[in-house]
C-alpha positions as CSV (number, residue, x, y, z in Angstrom):
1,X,46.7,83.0,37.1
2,X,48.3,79.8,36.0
3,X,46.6,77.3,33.7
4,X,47.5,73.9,33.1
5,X,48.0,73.5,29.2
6,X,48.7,69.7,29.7
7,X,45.1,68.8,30.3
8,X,44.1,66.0,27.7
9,X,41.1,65.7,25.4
10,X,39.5,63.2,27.7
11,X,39.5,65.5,30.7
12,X,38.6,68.8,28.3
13,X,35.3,66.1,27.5
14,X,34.6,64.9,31.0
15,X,34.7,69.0,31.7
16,X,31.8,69.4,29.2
17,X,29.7,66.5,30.0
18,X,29.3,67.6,33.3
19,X,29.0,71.3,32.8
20,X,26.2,69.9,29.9
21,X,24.6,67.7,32.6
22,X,24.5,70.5,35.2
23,X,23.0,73.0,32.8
24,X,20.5,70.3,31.8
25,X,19.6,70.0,35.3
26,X,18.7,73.3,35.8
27,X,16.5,73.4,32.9
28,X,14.6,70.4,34.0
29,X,14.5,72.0,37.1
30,X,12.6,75.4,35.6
31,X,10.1,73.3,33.3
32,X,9.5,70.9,36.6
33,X,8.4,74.0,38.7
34,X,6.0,75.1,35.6
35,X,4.3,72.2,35.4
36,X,3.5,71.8,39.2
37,X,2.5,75.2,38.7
38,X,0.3,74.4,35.7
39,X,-1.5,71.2,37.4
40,X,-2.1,72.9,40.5
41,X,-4.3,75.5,39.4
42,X,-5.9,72.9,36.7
43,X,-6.5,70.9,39.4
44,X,-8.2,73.3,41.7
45,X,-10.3,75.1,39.0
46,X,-11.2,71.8,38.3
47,X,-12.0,71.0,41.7
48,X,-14.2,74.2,42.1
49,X,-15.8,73.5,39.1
50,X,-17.1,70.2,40.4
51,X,-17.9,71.7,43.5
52,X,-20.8,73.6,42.4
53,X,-22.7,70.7,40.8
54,X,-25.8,70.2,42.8
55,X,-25.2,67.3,44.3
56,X,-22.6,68.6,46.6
57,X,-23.9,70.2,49.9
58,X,-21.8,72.6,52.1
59,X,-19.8,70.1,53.8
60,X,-18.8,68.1,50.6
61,X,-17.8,71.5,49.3
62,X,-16.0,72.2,52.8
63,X,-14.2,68.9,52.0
64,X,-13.2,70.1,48.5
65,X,-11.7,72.9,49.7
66,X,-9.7,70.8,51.9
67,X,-8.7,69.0,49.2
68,X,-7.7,72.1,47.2
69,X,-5.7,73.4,50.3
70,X,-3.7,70.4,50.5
71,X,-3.4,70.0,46.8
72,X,-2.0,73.9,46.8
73,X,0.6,73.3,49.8
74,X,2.1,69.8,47.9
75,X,2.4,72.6,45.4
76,X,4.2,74.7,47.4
77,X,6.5,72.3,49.0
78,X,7.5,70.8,45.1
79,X,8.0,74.5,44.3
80,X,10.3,74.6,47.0
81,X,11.8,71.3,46.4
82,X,12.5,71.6,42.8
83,X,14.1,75.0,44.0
84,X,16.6,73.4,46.2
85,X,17.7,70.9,43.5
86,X,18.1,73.8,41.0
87,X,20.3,75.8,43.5
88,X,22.6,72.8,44.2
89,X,22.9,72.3,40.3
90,X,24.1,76.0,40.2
91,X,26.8,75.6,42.7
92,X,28.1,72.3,41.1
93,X,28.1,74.7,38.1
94,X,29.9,77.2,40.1
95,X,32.6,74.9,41.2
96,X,33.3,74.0,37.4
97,X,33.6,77.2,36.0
98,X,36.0,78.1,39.1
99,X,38.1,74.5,38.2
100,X,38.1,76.0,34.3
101,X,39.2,79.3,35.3
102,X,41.9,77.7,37.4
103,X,42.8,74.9,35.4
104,X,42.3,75.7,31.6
105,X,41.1,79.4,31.0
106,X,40.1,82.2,32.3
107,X,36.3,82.4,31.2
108,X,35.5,85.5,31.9
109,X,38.5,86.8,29.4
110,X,36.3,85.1,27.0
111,X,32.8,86.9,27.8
112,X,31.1,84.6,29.9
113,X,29.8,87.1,31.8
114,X,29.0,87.3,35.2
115,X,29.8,83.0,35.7
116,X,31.2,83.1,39.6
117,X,28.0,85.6,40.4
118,X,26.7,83.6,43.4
119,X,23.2,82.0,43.2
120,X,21.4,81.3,45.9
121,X,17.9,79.8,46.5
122,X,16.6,83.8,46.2
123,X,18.2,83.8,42.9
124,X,14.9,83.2,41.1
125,X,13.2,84.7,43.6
126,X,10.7,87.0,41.2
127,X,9.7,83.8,39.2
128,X,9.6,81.7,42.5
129,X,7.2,84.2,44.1
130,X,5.1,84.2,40.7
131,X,5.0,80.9,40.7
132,X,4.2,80.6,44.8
133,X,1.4,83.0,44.5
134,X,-0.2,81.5,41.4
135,X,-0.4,77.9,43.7
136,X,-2.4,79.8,46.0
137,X,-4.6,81.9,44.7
138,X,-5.7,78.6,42.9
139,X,-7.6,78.3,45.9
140,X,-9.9,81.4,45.5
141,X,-12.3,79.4,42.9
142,X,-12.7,76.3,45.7
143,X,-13.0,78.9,48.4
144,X,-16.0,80.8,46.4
145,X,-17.6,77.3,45.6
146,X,-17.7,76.3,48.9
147,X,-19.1,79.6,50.6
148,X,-21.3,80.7,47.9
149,X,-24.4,78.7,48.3
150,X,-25.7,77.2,44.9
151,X,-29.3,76.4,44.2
């Protein structure tokens, strides 16, 4: 493998910069997915919670749940979308690692593991599913509220 030796300090800099950004990226991209996670079932415990209070008949509740539902799906779809984002920031990171290896050094010489491993939008896919399933089952409290008749 050939490497160019002639690369200055300015390119070695924009290199890092952008393999910093990219990896910033996907961080964001993890702590994004928890939060949606974490104010989706806040929100629809919360939601159930208010439910019950008396002054709520059967078809408020019904309407609640509704509410829940859609709250749980926008969920889903950020889960999805933040997803996407993080899979694009791991090709970009992809690509740079291959520019290093072919222009400057060869990474993997230098233990960085498994770098060119392919990641696709399944690469996450225990912590996705997690994540997915928590979003819904959020909706079991409004569910109960709504067909468990309070007094």
């Amino acid at each position: 493998m050939q490497h160019n030796a002639a690369m200055t300090p300015v390119e070695i800099g924009i290199l890092f910069r952008l393999h910093e950004n990219t990896t910033n990226l996907i961080a964001a991209g993890k702590v994004q997915r928890w939060e949606v996670v974490k104010w989706v079932v806040a929100a629809n415990v919360a939601l159930a919670t208010a439910s019950v209070a008396p002054v709520f008949d059967s078809g408020s509740r019904f309407f609640i749940f509704l509410f829940a539902l859609a709250i749980s799906g926008f969920g889903s779809w950020l889960l999805t979308h933040y997803n996407s984002r993080m899979t694009a920031a791991r090709k970009r990171l992809q690509a740079l690692n291959t520019y290093v290896q072919k222009h400057v050094s060869d990474i993997s010489a230098i233990g960085a593991g498994e770098w060119d491993k392919s990641k696709d939008e399944d690469y996450d896919w225990q912590e996705i599913r997690t994540f997915n399933l928590a979003v819904w089952l959020s909706l079991i409290p409004p569910l109960l509220a709504w067909l468990i008749k309070v007094t």
